[in-house]
VOMARDO-850851 format. One record per atom (N, C-alpha, C): residue in three letters; x, y, z. Coordinates in steps of 0.05 Angstrom, whole numbers, plus 5000, padded with zeros to 4 digits. Example, Ala and Ser with C-alpha at 12.3 -4.5 7.8 and 13.67 -1.06 7.14 Angstrom:
<recs>
ALA526448865156;ALA524649105156;ALA526449345156;SER525749555142;SER527349795143;SER525850015157;
</recs>
This chain:
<recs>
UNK504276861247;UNK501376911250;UNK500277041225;UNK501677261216;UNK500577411194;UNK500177151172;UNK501777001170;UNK502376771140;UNK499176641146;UNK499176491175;UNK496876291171;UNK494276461171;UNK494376831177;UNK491376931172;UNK491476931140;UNK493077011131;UNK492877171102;UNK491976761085;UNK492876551098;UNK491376331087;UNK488576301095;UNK488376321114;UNK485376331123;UNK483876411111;UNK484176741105;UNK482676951081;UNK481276791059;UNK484676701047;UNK484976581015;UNK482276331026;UNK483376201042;UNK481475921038;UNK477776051040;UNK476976241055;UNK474476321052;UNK473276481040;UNK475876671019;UNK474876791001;UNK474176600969;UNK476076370977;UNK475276230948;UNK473775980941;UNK472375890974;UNK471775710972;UNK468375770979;UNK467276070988;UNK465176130982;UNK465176390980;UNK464276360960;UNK463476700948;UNK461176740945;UNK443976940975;UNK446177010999;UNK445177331017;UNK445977181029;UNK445677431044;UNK447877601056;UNK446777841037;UNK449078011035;UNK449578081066;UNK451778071075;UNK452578241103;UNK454478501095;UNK454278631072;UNK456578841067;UNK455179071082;UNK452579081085;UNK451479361102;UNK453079381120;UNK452679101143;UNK454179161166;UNK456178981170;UNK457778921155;UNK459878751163;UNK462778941167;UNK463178901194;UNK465879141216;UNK464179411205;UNK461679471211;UNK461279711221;UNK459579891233;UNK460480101241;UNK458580291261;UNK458680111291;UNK460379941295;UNK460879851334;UNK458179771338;UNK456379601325;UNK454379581335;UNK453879241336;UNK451379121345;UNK451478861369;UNK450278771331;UNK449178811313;UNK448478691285;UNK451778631272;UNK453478881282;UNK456078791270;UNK456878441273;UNK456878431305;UNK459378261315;UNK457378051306;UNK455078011301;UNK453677771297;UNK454177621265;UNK455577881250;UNK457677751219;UNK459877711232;UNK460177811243;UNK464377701256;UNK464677801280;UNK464877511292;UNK464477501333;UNK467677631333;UNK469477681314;UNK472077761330;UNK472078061331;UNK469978291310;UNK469878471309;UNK469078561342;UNK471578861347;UNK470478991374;UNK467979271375;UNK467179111394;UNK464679331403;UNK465179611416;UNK467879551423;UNK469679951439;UNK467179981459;UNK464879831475;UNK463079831490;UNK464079631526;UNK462579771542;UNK462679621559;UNK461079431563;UNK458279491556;UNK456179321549;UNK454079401524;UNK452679211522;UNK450379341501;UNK448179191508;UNK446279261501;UNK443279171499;UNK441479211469;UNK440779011452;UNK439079011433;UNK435979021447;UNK434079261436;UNK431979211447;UNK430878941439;UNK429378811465;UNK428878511458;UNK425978631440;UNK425478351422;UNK424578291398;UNK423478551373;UNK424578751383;UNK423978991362;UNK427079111356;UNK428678991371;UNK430679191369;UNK432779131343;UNK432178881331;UNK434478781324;UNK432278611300;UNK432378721267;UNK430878541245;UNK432378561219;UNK431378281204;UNK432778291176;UNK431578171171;UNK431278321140;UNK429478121124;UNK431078091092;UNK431277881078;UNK431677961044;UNK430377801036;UNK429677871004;UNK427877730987;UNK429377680964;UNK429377530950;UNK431477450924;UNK430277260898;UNK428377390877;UNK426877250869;UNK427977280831;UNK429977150828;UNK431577060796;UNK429877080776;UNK427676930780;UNK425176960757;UNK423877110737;UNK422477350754;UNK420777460746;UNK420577680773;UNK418977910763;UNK417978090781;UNK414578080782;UNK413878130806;UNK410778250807;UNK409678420799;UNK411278600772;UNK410078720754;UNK409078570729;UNK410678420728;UNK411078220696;UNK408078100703;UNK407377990725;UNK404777860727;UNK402278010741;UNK402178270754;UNK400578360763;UNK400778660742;UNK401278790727;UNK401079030711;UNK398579070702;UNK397979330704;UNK395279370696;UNK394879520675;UNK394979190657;UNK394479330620;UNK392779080608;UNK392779050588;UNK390878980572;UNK391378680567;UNK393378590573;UNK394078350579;UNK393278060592;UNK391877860587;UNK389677790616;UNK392877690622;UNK392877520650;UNK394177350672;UNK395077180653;UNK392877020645;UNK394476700637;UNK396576830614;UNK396177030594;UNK397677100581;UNK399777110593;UNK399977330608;UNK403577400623;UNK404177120639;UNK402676980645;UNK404176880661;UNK405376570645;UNK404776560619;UNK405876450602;UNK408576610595;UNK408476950582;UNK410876890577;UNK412976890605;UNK412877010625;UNK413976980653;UNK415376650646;UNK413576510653;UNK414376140640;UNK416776120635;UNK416176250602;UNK417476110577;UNK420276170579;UNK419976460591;UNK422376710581;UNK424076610612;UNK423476440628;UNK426176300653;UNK427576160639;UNK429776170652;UNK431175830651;UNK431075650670;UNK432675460666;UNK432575270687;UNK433775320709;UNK435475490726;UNK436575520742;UNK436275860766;UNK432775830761;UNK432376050765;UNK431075970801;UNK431976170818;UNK430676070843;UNK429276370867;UNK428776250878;UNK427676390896;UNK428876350931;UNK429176590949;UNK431276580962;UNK429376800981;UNK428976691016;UNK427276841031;UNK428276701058;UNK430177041073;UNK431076961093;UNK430577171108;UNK430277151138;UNK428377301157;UNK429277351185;UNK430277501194;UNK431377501227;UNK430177611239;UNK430477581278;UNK428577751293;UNK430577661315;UNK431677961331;UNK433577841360;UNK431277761381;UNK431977601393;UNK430077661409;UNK430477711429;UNK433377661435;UNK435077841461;UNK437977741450;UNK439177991461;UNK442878051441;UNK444178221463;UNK445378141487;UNK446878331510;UNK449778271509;UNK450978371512;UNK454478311520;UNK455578481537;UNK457478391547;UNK459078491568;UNK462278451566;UNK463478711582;UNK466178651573;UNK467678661598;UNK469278361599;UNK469578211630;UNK472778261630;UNK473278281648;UNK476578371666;UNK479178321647;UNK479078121632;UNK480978051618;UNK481578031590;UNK479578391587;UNK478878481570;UNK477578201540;UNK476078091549;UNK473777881533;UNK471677931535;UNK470178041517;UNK467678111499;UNK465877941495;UNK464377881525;UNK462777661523;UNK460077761503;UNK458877551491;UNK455577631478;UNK455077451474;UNK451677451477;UNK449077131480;UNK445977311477;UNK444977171465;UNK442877211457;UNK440776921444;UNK439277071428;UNK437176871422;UNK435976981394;UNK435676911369;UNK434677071351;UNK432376811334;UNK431476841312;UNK428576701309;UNK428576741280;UNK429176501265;UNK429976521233;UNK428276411216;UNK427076541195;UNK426276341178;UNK427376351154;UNK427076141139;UNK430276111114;UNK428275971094;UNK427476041069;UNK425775911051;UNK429475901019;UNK429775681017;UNK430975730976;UNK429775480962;UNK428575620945;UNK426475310922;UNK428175520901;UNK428375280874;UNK429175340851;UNK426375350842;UNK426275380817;UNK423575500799;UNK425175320772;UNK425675170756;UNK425975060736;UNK423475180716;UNK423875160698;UNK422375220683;UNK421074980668;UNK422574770661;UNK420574420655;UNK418774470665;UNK419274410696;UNK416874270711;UNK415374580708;UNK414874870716;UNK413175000713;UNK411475030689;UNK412674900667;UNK411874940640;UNK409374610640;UNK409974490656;UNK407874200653;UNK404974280667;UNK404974450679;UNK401374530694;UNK400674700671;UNK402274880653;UNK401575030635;UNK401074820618;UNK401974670607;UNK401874550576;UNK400674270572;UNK400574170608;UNK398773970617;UNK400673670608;UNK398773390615;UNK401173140610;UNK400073060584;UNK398173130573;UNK397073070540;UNK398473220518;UNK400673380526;UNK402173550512;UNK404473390501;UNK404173250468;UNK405373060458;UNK408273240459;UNK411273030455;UNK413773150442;UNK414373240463;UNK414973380481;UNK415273510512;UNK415773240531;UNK419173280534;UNK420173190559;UNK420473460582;UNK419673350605;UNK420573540638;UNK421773390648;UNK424473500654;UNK426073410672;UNK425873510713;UNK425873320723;UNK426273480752;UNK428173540766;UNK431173450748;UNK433873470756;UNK434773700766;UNK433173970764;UNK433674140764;UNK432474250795;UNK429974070802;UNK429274250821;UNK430274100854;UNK430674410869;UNK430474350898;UNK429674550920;UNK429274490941;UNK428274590959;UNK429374570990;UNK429074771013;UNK430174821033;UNK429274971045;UNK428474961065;UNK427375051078;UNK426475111107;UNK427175191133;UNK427175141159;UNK425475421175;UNK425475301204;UNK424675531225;UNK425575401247;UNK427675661259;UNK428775581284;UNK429175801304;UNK429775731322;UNK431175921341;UNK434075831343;UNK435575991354;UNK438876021345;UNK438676101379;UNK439775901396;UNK440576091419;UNK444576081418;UNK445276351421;UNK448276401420;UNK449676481446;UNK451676461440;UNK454076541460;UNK456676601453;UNK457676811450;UNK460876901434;UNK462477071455;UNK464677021441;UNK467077211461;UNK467977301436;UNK469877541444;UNK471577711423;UNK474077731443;UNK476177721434;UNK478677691452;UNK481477821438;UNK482877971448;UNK484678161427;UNK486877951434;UNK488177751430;UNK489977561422;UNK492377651420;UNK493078041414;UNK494778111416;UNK493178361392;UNK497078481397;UNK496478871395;UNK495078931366;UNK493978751339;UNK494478681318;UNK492378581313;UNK491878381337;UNK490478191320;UNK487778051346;UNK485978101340;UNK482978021336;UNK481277701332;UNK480677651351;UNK480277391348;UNK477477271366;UNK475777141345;UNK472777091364;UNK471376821350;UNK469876811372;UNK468076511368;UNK464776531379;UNK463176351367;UNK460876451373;UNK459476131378;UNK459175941400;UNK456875781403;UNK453775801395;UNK453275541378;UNK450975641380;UNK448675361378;UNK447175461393;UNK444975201397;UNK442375191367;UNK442175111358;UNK439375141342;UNK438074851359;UNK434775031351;UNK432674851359;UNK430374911326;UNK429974741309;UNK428574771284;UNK426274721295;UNK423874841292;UNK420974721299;UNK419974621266;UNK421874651250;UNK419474541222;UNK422174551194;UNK422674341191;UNK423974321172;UNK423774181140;UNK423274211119;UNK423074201108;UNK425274181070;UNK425073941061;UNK428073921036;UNK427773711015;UNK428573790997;UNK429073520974;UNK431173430984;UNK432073140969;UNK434273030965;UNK433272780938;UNK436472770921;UNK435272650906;UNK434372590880;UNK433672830873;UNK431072960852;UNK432972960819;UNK430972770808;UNK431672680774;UNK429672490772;UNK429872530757;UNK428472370728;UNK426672530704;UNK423772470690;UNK423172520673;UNK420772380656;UNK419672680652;UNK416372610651;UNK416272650620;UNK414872430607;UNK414272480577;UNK412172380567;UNK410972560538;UNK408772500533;UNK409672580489;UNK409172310490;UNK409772220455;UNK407472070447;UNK407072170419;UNK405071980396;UNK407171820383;UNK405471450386;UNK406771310358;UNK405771370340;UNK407071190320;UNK406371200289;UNK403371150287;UNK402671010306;UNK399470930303;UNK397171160309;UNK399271420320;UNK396371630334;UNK395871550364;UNK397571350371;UNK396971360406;UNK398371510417;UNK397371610442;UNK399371730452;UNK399771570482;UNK403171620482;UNK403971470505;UNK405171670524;UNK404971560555;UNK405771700568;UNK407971600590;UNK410471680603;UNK412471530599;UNK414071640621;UNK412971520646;UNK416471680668;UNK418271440674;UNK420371620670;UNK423471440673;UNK424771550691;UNK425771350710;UNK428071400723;UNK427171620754;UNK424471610763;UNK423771750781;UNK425171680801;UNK426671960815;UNK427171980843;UNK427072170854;UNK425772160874;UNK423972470890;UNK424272360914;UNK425872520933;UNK425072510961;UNK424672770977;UNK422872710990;UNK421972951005;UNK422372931042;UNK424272961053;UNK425373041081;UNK424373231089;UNK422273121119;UNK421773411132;UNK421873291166;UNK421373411176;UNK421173491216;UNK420073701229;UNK419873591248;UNK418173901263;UNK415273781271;UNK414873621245;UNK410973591249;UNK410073331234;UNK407573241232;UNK407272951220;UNK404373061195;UNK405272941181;UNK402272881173;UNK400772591172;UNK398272561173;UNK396472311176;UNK395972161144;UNK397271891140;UNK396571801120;UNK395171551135;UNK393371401111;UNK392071081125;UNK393970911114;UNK393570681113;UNK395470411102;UNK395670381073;UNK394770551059;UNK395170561031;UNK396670811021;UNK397370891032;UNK398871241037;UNK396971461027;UNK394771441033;UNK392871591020;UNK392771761048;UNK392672091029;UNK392272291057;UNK390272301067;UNK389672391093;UNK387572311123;UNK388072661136;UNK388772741144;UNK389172951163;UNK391872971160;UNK392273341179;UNK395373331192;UNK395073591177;UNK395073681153;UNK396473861145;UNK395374151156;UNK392274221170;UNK391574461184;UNK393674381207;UNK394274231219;UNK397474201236;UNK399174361229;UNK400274261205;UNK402974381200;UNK402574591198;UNK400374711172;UNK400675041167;UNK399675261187;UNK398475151202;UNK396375281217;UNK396375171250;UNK398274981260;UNK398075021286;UNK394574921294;UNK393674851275;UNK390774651278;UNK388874981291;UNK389575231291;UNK387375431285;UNK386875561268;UNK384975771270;UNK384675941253;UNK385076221261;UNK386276201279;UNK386276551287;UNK388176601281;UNK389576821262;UNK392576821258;UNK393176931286;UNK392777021308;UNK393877161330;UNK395976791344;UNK393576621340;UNK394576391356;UNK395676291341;UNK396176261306;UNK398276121290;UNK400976181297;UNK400576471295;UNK403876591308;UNK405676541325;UNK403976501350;UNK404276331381;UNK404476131378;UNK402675991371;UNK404775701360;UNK405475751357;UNK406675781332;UNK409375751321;UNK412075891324;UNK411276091350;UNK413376251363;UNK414276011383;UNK412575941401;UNK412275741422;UNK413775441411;UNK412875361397;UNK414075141378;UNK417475121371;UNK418675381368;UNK421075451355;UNK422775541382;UNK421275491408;UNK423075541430;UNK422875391442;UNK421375221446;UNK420874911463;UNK421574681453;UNK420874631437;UNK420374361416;UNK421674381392;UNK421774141375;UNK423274261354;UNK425974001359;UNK428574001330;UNK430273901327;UNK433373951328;UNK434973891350;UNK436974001365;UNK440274001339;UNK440274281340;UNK443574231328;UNK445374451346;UNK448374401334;UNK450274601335;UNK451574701319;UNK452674891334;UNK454875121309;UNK456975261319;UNK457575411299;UNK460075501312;UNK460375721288;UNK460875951302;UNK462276251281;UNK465076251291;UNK466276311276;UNK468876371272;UNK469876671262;UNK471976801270;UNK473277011263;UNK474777071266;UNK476277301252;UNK478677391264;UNK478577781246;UNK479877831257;UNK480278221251;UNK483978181254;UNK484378381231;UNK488078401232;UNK489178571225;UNK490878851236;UNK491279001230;UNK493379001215;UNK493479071191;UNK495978991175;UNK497579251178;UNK496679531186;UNK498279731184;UNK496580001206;UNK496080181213;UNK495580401218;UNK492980431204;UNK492880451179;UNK491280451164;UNK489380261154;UNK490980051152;UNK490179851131;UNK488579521150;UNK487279441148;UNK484679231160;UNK485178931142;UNK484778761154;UNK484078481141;UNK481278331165;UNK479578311152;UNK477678141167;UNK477177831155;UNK475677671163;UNK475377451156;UNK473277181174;UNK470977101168;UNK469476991186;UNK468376841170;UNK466776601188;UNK465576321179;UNK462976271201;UNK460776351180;UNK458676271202;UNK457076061193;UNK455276011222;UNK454075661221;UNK454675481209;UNK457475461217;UNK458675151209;UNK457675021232;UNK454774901222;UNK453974671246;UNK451674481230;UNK450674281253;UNK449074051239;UNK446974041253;UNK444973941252;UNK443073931246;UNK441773621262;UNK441073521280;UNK439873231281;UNK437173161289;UNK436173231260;UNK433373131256;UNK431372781273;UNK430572891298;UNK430672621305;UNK427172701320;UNK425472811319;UNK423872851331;UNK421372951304;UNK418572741303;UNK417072741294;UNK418172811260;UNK419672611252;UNK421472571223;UNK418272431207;UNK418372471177;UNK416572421159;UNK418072511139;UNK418672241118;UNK420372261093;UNK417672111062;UNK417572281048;UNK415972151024;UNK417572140998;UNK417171890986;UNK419771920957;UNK417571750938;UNK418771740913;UNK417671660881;UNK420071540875;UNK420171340881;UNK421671100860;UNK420870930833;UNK422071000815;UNK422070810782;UNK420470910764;UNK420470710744;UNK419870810720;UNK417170700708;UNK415270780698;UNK413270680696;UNK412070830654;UNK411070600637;UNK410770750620;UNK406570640611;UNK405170740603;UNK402270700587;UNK401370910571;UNK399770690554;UNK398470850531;UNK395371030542;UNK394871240523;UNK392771300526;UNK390071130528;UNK387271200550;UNK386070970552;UNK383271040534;UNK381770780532;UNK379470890514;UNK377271120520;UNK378771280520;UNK375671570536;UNK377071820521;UNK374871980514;UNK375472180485;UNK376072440497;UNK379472400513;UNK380072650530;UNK379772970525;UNK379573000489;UNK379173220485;UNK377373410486;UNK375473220499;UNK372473400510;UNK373273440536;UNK371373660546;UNK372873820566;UNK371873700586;UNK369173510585;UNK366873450604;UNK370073190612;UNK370772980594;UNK371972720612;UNK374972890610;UNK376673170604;UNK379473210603;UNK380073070634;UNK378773230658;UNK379873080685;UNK379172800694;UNK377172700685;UNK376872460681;UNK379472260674;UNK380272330644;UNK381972190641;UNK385572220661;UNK385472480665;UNK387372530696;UNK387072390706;UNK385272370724;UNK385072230741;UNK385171940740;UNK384371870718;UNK385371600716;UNK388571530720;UNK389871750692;UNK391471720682;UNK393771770716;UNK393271850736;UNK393771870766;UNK393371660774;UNK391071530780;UNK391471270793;UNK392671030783;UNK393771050756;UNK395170840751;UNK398870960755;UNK399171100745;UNK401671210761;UNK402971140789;UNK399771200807;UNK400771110840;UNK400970820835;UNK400070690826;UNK399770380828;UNK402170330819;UNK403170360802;UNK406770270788;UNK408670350806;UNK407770690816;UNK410070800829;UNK408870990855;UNK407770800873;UNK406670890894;UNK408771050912;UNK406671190934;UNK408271440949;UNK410471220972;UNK411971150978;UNK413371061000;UNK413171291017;UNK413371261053;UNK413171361063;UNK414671251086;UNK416871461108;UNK418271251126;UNK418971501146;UNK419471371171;UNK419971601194;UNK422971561203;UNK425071531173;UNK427371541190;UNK428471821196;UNK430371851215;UNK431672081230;UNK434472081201;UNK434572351192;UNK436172541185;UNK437872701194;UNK439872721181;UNK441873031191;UNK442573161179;UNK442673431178;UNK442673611150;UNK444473841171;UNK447274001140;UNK448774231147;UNK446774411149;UNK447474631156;UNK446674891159;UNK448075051127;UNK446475211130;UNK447375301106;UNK450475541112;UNK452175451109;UNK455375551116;UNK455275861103;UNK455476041116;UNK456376341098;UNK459476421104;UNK461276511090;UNK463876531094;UNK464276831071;UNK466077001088;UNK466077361084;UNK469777341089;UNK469777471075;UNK473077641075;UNK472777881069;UNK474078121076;UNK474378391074;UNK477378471078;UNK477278731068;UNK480278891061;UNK479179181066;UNK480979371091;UNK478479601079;UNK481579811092;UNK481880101081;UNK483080321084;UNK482280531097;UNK483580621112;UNK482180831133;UNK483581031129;UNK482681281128;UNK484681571116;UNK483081821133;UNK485281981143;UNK483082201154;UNK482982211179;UNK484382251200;UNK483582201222;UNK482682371234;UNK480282411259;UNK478882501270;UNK480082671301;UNK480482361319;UNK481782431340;UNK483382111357;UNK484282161374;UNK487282031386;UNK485281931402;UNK485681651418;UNK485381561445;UNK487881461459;UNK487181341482;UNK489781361494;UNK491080991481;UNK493781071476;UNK495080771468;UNK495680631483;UNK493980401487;UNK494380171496;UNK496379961494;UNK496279991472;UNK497879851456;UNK499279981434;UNK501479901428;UNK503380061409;UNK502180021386;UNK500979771372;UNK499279871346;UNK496879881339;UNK496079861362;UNK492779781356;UNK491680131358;UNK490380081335;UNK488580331332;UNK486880441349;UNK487480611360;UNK484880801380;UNK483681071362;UNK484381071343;UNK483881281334;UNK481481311324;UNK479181471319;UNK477481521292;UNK477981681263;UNK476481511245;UNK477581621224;UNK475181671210;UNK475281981185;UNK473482021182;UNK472681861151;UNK474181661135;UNK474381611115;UNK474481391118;UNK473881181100;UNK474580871097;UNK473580771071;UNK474180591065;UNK473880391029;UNK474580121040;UNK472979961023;UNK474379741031;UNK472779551007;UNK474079311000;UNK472879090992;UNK471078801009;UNK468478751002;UNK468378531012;UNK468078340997;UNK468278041003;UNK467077760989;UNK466477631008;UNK463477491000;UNK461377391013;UNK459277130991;UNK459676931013;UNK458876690993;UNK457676511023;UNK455176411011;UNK452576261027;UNK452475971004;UNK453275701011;UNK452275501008;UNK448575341012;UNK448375390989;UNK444975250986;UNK444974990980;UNK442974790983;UNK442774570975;UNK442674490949;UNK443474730933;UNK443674620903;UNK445674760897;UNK446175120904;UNK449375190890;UNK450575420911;UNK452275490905;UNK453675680922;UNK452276000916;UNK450276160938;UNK451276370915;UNK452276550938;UNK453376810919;UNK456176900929;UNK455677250922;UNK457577420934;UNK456677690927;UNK460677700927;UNK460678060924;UNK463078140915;UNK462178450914;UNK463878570926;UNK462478890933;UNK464579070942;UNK464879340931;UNK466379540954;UNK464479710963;UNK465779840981;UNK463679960994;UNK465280311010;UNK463780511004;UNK466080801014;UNK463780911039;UNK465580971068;UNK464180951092;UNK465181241104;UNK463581481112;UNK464281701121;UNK463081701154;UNK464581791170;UNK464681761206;UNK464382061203;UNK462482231214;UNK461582531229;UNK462182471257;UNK464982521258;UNK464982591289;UNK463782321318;UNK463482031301;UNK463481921308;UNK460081831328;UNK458982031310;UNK454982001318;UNK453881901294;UNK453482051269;UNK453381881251;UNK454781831228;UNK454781521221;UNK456881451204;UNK455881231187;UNK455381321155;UNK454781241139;UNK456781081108;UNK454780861098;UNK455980741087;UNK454180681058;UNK456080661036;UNK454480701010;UNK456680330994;UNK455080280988;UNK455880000975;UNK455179870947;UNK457379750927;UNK457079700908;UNK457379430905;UNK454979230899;UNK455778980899;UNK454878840876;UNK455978570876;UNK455878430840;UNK455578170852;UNK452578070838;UNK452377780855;UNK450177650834;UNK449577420843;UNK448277190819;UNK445477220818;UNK444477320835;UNK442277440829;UNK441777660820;UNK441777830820;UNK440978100812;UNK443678220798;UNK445278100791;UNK447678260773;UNK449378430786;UNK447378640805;UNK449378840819;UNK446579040830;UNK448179190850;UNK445579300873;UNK447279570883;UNK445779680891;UNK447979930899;UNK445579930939;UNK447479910963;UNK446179810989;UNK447380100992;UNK445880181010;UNK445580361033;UNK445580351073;UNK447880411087;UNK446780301117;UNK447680611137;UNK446680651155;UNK447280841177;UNK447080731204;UNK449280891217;UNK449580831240;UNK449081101259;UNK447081231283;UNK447181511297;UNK447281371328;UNK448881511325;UNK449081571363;UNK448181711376;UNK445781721395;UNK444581821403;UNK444381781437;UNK446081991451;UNK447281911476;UNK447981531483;UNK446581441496;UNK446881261499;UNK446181011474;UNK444281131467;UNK442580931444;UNK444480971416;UNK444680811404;UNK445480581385;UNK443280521365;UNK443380641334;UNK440280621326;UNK443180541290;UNK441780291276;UNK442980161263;UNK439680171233;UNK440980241203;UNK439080141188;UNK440280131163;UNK439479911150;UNK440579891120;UNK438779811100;UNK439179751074;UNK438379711059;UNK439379551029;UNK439979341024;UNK441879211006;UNK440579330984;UNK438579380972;UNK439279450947;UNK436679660942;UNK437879980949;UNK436680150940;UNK434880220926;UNK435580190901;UNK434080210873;UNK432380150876;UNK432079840882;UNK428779760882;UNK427479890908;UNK428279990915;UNK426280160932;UNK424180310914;UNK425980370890;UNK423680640884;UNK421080450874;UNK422080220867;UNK419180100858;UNK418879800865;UNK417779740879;UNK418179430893;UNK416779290880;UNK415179340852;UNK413879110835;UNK415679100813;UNK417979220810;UNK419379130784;UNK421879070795;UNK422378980826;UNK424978940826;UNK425178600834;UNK426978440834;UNK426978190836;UNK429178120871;UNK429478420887;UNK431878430896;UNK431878630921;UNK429678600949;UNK429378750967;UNK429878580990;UNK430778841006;UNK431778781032;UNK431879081054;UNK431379011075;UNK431879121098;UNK432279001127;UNK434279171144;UNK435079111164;UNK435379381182;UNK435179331209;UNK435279551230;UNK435779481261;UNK436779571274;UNK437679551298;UNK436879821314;UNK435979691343;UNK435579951368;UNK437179841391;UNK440079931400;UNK441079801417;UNK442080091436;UNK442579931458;UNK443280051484;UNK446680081490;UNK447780261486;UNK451380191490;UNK451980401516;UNK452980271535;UNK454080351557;UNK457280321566;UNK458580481582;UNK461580531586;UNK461580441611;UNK459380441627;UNK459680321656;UNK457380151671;UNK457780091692;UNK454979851695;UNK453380111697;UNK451179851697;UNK447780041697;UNK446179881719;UNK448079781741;UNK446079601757;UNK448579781777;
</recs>
């Protein structure tokens, strides 16, 4: 058993390395823990997350630029900064916006010592790349001779769902830790590239014309959840106060929709978490988990739009450099574009992964507090007032892996509150220093963290915020 965990590890520490879970991944016994690793134990007889306040996460992850670079108040206008902002990306710069809310999280611990838990939580998941080509073409416009943009670079992803779950945690033996987590998704609105290359150019011949020149267009755009209204020429008609807006204006009733939407309706998948916990010694821990390995089957109110081929023309006779015909000639220079390489439009059904996150940890416990009674000859009952440990953590996107790598040093008071300080190194932000607590407060269970400190002190110059918190209920005996 030890041989095929310690492979397990290896295969998910190297095959993804995001959203950080080092705040709470195995700690403080709380119902945010087991939802990174269904095999981690709760030492609870039951728990209760307060429903829809009790249990939130949020992170923001923006590679680019900060909202100081473009909002600072100096002497600078906008279009300035926001040229150099532009120039000074590269191509592989993205943006990353993921969002939780429980909306009920209870478990119970049934006769044969199995750690049932089910709940319901409510996600939204935004990652677009930001290339810098294509941002640099609304700046520099398509009359901007010598300038190829590529779109090979860009993609997008994007969903809203509800996640209804169901997990057990099961001690497999004296050592070893072992759990699984069902899980239903329902997407009310989905949204993705597939596809995406080719290349937009704009050159003078020898004669002083200028030509303008896309090659090799392929753009598709996959979505669900909602429709929009084109007529028989694919020209837009209605639909889109639909999608964004739930067809009102009150934000009180956009919400509702779209709360309502993401629990009723919507596009059916499954999943599955995986875990395991392994005591390698007295001291010493191995964890290891695999969440939402599941799919996705897009089959309800599907709408796909794509750009096929290559189309090339010269400038037309109208003297674009006056400002009165510049959109004039757009516009032209647009309607012959659609005509070569019109919008296709088609309602086939899709199926798309979930975006897979996969965590390994190693952690040392020193210090002990106090004894419980042994159950088992090696399984730890003890508390300890010290711990260290390493994690690795890696989230698959529709364009690259990204991945974190962190230790983290965790002090237990007596087993009320018990805090954790974390050092992590990841593709966005370089490295972050996270903060999380856990207090016990008779019965109540009160959980909060923070992935990356620093930018706390100033949230317009950081590229790299996040928060999370938990209010849960832990009990030793029924309450009915």
């Amino acid at each position: 058993m030890k041989y095929l965990l310690s492979v397990f590890i290896v295969l998910v520490s190297t095959s993804l390395n995001a959203q950080n879970p080092i705040n709470n991944y195995i700690f403080g016994k709380t119902p945010q823990a087991i939802l990174t690793n269904p095999a981690y134990d709760m030492d609870t007889q039951y728990h209760l997350t307060v429903p829809f306040i009790g249990g939130m996460r949020t992170q923001v992850v923006n590679t680019g630029f900060t909202a100081f670079d473009l909002l600072a108040n100096n002497d600078i206008p906008f279009h300035d900064k926001l040229e150099e902002v532009i120039y000074s990306m590269g191509n592989k710069e993205y943006v990353d916006f993921n969002h939780k809310i429980d909306i009920i999280n209870i478990g119970q611990k049934l006769r044969n010592d199995i750690y049932l838990s089910y709940g319901v939580y409510l996600e939204s998941d935004i990652h677009t790349t930001l290339p810098n080509e294509l941002l640099q073409l609304p700046l520099e416009g398509i009359l901007a001779s010598d300038n190829t943009y590529s779109l090979k670079n860009f993609a997008l992803q994007t969903n809203f769902l509800a996640t209804y779950h169901v997990g057990a945690q099961y001690l497999l033996s004296d050592r070893l830790s072992v759990g699984g987590r069902f899980k239903i998704y329902n997407v009310a609105l989905d949204v993705r590239s597939k596809n995406t290359s080719g290349t937009i150019q704009t050159f003078e011949t020898e004669d002083g014309v200028l030509t303008h020149q896309v090659s090799d267009i392929d753009i598709t755009l996959q979505t669900s959840g909602t429709r929009v209204e084109f007529d028989e020429n694919n020209k837009y008609v209605s639909g889109f106060e639909e999608v964004a807006f739930g067809g009102n204006d009150n934000p009180f009733r956009i919400a509702t929709y779209w709360f309502g939407k993401s629990f009723f309706t919507g596009n059916k998948g499954v999943g599955l978490d995986l875990g395991v916990v392994y005591q390698l010694s007295r001291h010493l821990d191995v964890a290891a988990s695999i969440n939402d390995l599941g799919v996705v089957f897009h089959t309800s109110k599907t709408q796909n739009y794509s750009y096929q081929g290559s189309y090339q023309t010269q400038s037309f006779a109208l003297d674009y450099e006056e400002y009165d015909n510049y959109l004039e000639y757009i516009n032209k220079l647009k309607e012959e574009f659609n005509e070569n390489i019109p919008l296709q439009i088609n309602y086939n059904n899709y199926t798309t992964l979930r975006p897979v996150q996969a965590s390994a940890l190693i952690q040392y416990t020193f210090n002990k507090l106090r004894s419980g009674a042994c159950k088992y000859r090696w399984r730890r009952t003890a508390s300890y007032q010290n711990r260290v440990g390493i994690l690795m953590h890696g989230e698959k996107r529709i364009d690259k892996i990204l991945y974190d790598a962190g230790a983290f040093y965790e002090y237990n008071f007596r087993d009320i509150v018990m805090a954790r300080v974390n050092y992590s190194y990841h593709d966005f932000n370089k490295s972050s220093i996270g903060f999380s607590t856990v207090a016990n407060i008779g019965k109540v269970n009160l959980y909060l963290g923070f992935p990356n400190v620093l930018g706390l002190i100033n949230l317009a110059k950081t590229n790299y915020v996040g928060a999370e918190f938990g209010i849960n209920i832990k009990l030793d005996e029924r309450f009915y």
